[in-house]
SETI-772732 format. One record per residue (C-alpha): residue number from 1; residue in three letters; x, y, z. Coordinates in steps of 0.05 Angstrom, whole numbers, plus 5000, padded with zeros to 4 digits. Layout:
N
r nr NUM, rest ALA, u X, v Y, w Z
...
This chain:
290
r nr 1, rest UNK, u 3787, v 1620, w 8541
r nr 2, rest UNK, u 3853, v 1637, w 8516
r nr 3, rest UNK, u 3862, v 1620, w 8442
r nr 4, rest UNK, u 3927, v 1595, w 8421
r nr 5, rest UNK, u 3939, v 1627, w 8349
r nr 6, rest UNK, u 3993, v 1579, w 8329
r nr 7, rest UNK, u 3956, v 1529, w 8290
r nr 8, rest UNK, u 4010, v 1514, w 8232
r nr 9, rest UNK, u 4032, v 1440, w 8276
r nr 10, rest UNK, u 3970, v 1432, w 8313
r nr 11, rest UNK, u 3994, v 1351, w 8333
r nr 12, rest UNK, u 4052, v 1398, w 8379
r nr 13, rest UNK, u 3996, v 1449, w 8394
r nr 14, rest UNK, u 3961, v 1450, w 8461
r nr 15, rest UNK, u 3884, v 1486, w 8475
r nr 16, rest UNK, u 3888, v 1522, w 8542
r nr 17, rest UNK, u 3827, v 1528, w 8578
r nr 18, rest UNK, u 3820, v 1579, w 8630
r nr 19, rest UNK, u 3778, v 1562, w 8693
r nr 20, rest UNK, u 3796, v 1611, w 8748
r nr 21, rest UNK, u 3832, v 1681, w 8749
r nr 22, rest UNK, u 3905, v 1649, w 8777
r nr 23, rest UNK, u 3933, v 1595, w 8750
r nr 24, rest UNK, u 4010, v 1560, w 8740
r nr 25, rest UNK, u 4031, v 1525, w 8671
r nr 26, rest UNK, u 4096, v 1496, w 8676
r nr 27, rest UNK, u 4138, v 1436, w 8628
r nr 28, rest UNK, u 4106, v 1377, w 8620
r nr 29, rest UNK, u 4127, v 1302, w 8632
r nr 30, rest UNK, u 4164, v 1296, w 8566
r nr 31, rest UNK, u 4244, v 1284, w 8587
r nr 32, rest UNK, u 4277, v 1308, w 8516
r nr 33, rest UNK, u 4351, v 1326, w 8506
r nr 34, rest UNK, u 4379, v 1390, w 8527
r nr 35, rest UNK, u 4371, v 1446, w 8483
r nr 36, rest UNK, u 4389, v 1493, w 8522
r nr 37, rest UNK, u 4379, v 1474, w 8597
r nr 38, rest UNK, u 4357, v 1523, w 8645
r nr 39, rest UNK, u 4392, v 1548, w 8705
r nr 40, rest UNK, u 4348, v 1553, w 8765
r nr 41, rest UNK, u 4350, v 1619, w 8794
r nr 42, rest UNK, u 4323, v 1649, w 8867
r nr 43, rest UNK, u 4296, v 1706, w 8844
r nr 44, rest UNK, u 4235, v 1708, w 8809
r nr 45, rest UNK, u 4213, v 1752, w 8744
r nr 46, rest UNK, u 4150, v 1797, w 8736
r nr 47, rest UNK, u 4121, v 1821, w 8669
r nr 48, rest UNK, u 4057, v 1861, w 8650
r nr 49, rest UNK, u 4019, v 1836, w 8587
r nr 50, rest UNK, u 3952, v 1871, w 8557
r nr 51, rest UNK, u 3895, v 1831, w 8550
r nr 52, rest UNK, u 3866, v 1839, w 8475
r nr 53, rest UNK, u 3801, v 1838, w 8450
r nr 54, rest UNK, u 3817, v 1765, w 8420
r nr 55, rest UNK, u 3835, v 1739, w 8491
r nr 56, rest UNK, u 3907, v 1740, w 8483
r nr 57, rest UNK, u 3954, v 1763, w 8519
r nr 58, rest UNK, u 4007, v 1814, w 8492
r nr 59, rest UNK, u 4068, v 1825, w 8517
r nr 60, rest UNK, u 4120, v 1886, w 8500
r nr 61, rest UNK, u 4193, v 1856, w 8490
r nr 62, rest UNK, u 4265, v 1881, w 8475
r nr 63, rest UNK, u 4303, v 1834, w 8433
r nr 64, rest UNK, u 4381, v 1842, w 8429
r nr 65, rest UNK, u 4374, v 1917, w 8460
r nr 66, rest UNK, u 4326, v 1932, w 8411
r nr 67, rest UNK, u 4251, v 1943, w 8400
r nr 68, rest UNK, u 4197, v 1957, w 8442
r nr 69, rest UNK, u 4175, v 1889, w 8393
r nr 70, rest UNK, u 4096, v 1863, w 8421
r nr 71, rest UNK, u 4097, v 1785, w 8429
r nr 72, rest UNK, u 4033, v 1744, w 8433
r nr 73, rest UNK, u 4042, v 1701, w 8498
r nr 74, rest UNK, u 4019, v 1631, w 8474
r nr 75, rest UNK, u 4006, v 1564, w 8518
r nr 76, rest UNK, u 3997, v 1540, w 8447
r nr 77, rest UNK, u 4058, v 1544, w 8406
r nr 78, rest UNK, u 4109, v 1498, w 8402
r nr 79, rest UNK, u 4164, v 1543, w 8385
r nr 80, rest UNK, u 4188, v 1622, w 8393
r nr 81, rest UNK, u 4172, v 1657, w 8323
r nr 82, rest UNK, u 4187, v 1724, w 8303
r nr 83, rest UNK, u 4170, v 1763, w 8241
r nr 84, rest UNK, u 4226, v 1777, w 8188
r nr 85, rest UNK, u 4216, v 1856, w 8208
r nr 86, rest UNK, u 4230, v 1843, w 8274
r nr 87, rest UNK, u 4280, v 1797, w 8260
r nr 88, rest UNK, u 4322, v 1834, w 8211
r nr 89, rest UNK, u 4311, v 1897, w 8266
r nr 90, rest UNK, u 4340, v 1863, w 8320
r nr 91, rest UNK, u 4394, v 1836, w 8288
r nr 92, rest UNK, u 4366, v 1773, w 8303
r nr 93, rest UNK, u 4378, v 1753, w 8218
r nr 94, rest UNK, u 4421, v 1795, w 8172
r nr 95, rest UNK, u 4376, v 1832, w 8129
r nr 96, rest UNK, u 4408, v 1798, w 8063
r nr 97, rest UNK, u 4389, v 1736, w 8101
r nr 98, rest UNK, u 4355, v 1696, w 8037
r nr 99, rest UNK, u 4281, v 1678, w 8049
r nr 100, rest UNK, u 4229, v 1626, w 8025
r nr 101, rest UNK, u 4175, v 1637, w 7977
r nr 102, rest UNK, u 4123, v 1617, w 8028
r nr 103, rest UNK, u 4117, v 1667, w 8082
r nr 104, rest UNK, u 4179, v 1704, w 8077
r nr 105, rest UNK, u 4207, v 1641, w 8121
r nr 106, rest UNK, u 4278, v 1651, w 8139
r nr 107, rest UNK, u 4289, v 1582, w 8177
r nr 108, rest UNK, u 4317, v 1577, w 8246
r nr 109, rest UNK, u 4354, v 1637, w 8290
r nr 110, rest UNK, u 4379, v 1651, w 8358
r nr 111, rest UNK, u 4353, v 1721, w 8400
r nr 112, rest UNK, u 4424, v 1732, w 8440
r nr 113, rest UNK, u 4371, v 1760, w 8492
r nr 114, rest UNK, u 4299, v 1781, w 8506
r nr 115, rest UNK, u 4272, v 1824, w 8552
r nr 116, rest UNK, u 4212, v 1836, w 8576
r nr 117, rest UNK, u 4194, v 1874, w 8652
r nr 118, rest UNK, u 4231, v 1842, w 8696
r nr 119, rest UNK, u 4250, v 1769, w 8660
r nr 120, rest UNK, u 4310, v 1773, w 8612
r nr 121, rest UNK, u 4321, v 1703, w 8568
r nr 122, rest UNK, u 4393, v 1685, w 8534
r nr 123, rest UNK, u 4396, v 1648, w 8473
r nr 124, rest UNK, u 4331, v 1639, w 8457
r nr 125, rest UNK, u 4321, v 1591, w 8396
r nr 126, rest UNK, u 4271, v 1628, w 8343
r nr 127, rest UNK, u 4235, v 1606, w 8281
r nr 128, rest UNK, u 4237, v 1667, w 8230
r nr 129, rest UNK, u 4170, v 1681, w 8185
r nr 130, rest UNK, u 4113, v 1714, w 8175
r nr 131, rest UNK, u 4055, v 1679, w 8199
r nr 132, rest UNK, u 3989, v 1699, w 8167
r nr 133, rest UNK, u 3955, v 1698, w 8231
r nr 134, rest UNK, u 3993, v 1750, w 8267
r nr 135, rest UNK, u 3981, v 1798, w 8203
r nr 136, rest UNK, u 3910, v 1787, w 8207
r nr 137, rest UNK, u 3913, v 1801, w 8281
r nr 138, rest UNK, u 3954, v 1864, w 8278
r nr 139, rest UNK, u 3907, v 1886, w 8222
r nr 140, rest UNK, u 3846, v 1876, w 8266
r nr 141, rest UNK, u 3881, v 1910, w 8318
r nr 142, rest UNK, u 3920, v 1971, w 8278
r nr 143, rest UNK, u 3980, v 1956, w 8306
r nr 144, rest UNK, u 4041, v 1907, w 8280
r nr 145, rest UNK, u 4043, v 1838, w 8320
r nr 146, rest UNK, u 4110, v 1816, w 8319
r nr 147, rest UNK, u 4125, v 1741, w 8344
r nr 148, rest UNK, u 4096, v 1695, w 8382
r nr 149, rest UNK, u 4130, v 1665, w 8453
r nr 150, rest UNK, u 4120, v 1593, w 8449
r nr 151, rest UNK, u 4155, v 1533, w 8488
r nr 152, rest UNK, u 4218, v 1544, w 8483
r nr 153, rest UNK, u 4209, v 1609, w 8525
r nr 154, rest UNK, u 4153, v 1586, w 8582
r nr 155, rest UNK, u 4183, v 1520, w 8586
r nr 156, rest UNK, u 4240, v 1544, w 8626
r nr 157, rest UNK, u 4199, v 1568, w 8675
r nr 158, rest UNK, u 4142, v 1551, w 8724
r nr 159, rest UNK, u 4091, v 1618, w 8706
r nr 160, rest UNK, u 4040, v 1640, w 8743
r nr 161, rest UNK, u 3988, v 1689, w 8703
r nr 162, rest UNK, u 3954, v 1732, w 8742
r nr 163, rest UNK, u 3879, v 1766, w 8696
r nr 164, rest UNK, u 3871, v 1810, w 8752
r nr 165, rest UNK, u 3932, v 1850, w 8755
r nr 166, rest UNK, u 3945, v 1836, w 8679
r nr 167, rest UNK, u 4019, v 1810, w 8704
r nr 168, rest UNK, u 4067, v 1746, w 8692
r nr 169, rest UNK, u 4116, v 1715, w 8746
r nr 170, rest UNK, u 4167, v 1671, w 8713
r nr 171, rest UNK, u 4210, v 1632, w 8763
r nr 172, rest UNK, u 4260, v 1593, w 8726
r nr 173, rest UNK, u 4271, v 1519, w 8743
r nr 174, rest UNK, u 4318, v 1460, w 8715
r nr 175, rest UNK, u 4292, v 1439, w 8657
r nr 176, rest UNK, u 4323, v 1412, w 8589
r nr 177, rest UNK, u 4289, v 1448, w 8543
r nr 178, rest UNK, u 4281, v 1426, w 8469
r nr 179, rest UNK, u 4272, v 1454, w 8401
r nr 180, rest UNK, u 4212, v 1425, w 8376
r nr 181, rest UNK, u 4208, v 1443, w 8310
r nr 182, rest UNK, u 4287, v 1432, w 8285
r nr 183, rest UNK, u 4283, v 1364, w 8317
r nr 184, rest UNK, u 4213, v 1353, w 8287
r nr 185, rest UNK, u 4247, v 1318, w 8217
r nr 186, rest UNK, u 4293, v 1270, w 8258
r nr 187, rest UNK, u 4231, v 1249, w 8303
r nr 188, rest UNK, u 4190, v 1237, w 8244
r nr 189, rest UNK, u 4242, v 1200, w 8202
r nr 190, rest UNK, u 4285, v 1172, w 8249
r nr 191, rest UNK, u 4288, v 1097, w 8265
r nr 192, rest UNK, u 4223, v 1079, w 8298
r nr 193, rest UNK, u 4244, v 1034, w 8364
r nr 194, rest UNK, u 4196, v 1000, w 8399
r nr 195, rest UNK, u 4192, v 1007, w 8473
r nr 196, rest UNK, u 4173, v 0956, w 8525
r nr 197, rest UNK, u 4152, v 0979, w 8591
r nr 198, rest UNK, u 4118, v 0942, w 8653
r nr 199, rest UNK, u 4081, v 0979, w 8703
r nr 200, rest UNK, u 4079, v 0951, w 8770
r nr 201, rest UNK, u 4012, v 0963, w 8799
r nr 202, rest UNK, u 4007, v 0982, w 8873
r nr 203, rest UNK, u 3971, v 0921, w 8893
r nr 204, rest UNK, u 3958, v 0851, w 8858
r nr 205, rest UNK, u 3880, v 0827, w 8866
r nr 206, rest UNK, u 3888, v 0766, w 8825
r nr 207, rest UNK, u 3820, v 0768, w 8787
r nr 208, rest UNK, u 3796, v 0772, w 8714
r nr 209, rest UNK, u 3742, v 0814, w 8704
r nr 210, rest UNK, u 3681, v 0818, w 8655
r nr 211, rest UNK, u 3641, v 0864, w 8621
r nr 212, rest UNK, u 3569, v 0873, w 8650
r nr 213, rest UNK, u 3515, v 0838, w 8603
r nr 214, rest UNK, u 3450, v 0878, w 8620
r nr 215, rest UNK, u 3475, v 0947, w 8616
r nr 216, rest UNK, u 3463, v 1000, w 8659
r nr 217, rest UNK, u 3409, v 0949, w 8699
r nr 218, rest UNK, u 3473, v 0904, w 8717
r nr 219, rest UNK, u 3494, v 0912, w 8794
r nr 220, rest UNK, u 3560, v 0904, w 8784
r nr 221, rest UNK, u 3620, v 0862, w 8741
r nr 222, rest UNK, u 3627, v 0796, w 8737
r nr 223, rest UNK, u 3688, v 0758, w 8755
r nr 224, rest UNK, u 3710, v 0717, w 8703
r nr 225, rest UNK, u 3772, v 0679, w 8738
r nr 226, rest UNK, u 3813, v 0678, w 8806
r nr 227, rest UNK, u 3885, v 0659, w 8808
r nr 228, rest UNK, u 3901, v 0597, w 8857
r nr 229, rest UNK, u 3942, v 0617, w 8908
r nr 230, rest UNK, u 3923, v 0701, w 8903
r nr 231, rest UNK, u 3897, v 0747, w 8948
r nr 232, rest UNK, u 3828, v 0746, w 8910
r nr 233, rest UNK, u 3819, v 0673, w 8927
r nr 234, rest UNK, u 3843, v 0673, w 9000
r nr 235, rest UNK, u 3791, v 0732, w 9004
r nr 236, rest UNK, u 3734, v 0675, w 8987
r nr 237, rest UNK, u 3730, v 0710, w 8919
r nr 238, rest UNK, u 3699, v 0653, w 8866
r nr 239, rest UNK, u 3681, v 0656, w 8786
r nr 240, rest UNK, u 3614, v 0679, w 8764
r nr 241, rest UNK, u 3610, v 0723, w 8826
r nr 242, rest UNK, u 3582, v 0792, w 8818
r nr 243, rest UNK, u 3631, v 0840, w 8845
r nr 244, rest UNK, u 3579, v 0910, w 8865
r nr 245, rest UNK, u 3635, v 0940, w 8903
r nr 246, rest UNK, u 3702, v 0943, w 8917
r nr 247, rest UNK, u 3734, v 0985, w 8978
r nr 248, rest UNK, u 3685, v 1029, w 8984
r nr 249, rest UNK, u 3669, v 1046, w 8908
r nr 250, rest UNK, u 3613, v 1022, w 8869
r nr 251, rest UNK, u 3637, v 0978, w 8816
r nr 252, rest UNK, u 3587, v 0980, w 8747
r nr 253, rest UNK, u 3648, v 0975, w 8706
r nr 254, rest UNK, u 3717, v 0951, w 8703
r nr 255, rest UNK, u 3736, v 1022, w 8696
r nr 256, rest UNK, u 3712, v 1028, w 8766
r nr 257, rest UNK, u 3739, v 0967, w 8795
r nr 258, rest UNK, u 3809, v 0998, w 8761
r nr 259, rest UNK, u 3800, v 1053, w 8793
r nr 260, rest UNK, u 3781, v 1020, w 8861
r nr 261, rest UNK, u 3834, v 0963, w 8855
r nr 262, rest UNK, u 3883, v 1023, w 8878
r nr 263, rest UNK, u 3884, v 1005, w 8951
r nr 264, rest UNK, u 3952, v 0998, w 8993
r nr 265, rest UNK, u 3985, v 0925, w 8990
r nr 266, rest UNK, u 3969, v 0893, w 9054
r nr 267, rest UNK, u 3912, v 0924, w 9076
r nr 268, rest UNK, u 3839, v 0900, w 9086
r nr 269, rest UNK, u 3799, v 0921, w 9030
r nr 270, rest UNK, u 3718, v 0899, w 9027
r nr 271, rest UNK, u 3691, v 0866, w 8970
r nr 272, rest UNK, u 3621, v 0870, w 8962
r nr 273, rest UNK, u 3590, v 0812, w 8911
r nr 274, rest UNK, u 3529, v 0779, w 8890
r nr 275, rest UNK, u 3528, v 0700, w 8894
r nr 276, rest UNK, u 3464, v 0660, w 8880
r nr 277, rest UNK, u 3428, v 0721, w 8886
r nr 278, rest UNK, u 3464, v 0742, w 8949
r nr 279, rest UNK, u 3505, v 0790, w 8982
r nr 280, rest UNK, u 3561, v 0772, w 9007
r nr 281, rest UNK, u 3611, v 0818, w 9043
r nr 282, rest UNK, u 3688, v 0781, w 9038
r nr 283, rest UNK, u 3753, v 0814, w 9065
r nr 284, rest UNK, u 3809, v 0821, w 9022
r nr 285, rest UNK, u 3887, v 0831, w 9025
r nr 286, rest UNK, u 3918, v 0858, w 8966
r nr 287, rest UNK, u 3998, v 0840, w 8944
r nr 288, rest UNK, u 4051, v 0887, w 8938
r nr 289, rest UNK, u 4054, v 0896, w 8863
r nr 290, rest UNK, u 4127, v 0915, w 8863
């Protein structure tokens, strides 16, 4: 299991679990504003990272020509962080930069560029401050941690992580990425907007389902209504029927018949139901839900 250390926003924060010894992350469905977009590239970029004793991976940067500076790699932080030594020894803040009471915390920056083996990143948004975590980590460990790569690094890319060779591939693709954290006030004080949207299912049935009465002993669902003129009653389908299974599937709950329900408009799909203690096998045709 990889442990994510950044735990200071844990609504943005994501677990990672870790089933195999390959495995690709990439952005996920969110479509935010740009900030900054990424340009997709050919070539791809390798870097090595040590495996620690904590399970995390650690990666050996140069920030604005400077450094070596070791990054914790981290599925699990919203933003890129770096410590005010590493920071203020980059050049990424001025060293009379002013700083918060709580943590040293400098506010937003911008890392000019990062590299790190073979991947090189250009104006790379940054939080600045010294998270207690990392300390406690490099203390553990006897050696100064000194940031954290978070989202708005791995988010331009599609990575592939590699435990066996201990080794990174970063290909970059298009991809608007966006500061998390300095949009995080607007999000959460902005003017909430409500949203309507319809979803057009891939094919209309025309039946109201039930929940089962008996449990677990129930055979299937029961049918509560049937629209005149729809698929379900040209199919013979009727209310109080049992429906036990639907294309295939067994049916116990309407979670299954959901699931089951997904057949291609058009085409024959069985319905398997109980009537007056009998089964009955009907044929029937879904609609094009679009």
């Amino acid at each position: 299991m990889i442990r994510p250390i950044f735990r200071l926003m844990p609504a943005l924060a994501a677990a990672v679990l870790v089933s195999s010894l390959v495995f690709a992350t990439g952005p996920g469905a969110a479509q935010d504003a740009p900030r900054p977009k990424a340009k997709a590239a050919a070539k791809k970029a390798v870097v090595r990272f040590e495996m620690l004793p904590t399970n995390h991976m650690l990666v050996t940067a140069r920030i604005n020509g400077k450094g070596p500076y070791r990054l914790i790699f981290d599925l699990g932080a919203p933003i890129t962080l770096l410590s005010n030594r590493a920071a203020e020894g980059s050049g990424t803040v001025r060293d009379d930069a002013p700083r918060a009471f709580l943590f040293g915390m400098r506010g937003e920056a911008q890392i000019e560029a990062l590299e790190a083996g073979g991947l090189k990143v250009e104006k790379l948004p940054v939080v600045v401050f010294d998270h207690p975590v990392l300390k406690a980590l490099g203390d553990m460990l006897g050696r100064k941690i000194d940031g954290i790569m978070g989202f708005t690094l791995f988010a331009r890319y599609r990575t592939t992580i590699d435990y066996q060779t201990r080794q990174m591939t970063f290909e970059p693709v298009d991809y608007e990425v966006r500061d998390l954290l300095k949009d995080l006030p607007e999000r959460m004080m902005g003017p909430k907007v409500a949203r309507e949207r319809v979803i057009s299912p891939m094919g209309l049935w025309g039946l109201t389902l039930g929940e089962p009465t008996g449990g677990l002993d129930d055979p299937g669902i029961p049918i509560v209504s049937v629209a005149p003129g729809s698929p379900a009653e040209q199919g013979g389908l009727k209310p109080g029927d049992i429906l036990t299974t639907l294309d295939g599937r067994w049916t116990t709950s309407i979670a299954d018949a959901y699931a089951a329900a997904d057949a291609e408009p058009g085409e024959p799909a069985e319905a398997v139901i109980l009537r007056g203690g009998q089964e009955v096998k009907l044929i029937v045709r879904p609609a094009d839900g679009a």
